[in-house]
C-alpha positions, 0 to 999 in steps of 0.5 A, spaced: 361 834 242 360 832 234 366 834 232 371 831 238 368 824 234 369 827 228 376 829 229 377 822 232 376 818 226 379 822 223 385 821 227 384 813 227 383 812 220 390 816 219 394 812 223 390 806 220 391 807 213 399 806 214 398 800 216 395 793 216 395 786 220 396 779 216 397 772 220 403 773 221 404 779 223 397 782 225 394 788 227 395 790 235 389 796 236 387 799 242 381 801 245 382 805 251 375 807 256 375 812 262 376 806 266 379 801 262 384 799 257 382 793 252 387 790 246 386 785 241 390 782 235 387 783 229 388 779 222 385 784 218 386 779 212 383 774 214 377 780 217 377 776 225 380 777 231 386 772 234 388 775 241 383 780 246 385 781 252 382 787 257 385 790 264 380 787 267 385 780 267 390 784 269 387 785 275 383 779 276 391 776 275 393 778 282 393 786 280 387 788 285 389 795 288 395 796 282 395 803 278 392 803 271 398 804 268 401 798 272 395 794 269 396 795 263 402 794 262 400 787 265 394 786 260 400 787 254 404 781 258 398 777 258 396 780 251 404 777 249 402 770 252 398 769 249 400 772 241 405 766 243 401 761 245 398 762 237 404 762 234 405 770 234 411 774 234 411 780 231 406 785 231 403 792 227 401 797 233 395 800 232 395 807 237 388 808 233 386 816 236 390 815 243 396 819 244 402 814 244 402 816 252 400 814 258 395 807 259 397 806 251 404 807 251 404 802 258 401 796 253 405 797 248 412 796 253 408 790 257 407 787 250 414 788 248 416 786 255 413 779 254 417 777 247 412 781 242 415 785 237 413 792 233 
C-alpha cells in the first residue's frame, strides 16, 4: 500500500512543479475521494486559499439523486461563481495525481462552462 502513495506523490509533484497559482491567476487543485469530489482555487504566492467548493454544494443546490459526474460538473459551475465573485477569470488546473478523466475531467468543463478560463 506504501507504494501506491508513494507513486501518487510522485505523480502530483510532477504535475505541480509545472506550475504555479498567483492572484490573478490562482491554482485550481483537486482533491477526489471515494465519494466525493473537492476543488479550490489557491494563490500559492500569497500561500491561502481563495475559492473552495465540494460536490456536497452541488447537491445541496438542488442536485439530489444526480450522478456524480453531473455533480461535479455542477460543483465546477459553482466553483466559477464564485472565482467571479473575487474577481477571478483565469486559472491554472492542478489535476494533482488523478487522471484528467471522469469526475475530474467534469470539474474542469463546468468551470470552463461557468466563464473560468484555463
Amino acid at each position: 500500500m506504501k507504494q501506491k502513495t508513494v507513486r501518487a506523490a510522485r505523480r502530483a509533484h510532477r504535475v505541480r512543479t509545472r506550475m504555479q497559482g498567483t492572484a490573478t491567476s490562482p491554482r485550481l487543485t483537486v482533491k477526489r475521494s471515494s465519494k466525493h469530489l473537492y476543488a479550490q482555487l489557491i494563490d500559492d504566492v500569497a500561500g491561502r486559499t481563495l475559492a473552495a467548493v465540494s460536490d456536497k454544494e452541488a447537491s445541496a443546490e438542488g442536485g439530489k439523486g444526480m450522478k456524480p459526474i453531473d455533480l461535479a460538473r455542477e460543483a465546477g459551475k459553482i466553483l466559477a461563481q464564485k472565482a467571479g465573485k473575487a474577481g477571478i477569470a483565469s486559472a491554472v488546473f492542478d489535476r494533482g495525481s488523478y487522471r484528467y478523466h471522469g469526475r475530474v475531467a467534469a470539474l474542469a468543463d463546468g468551470a470552463r462552462e461557468g466563464g473560468l478560463k484555463f
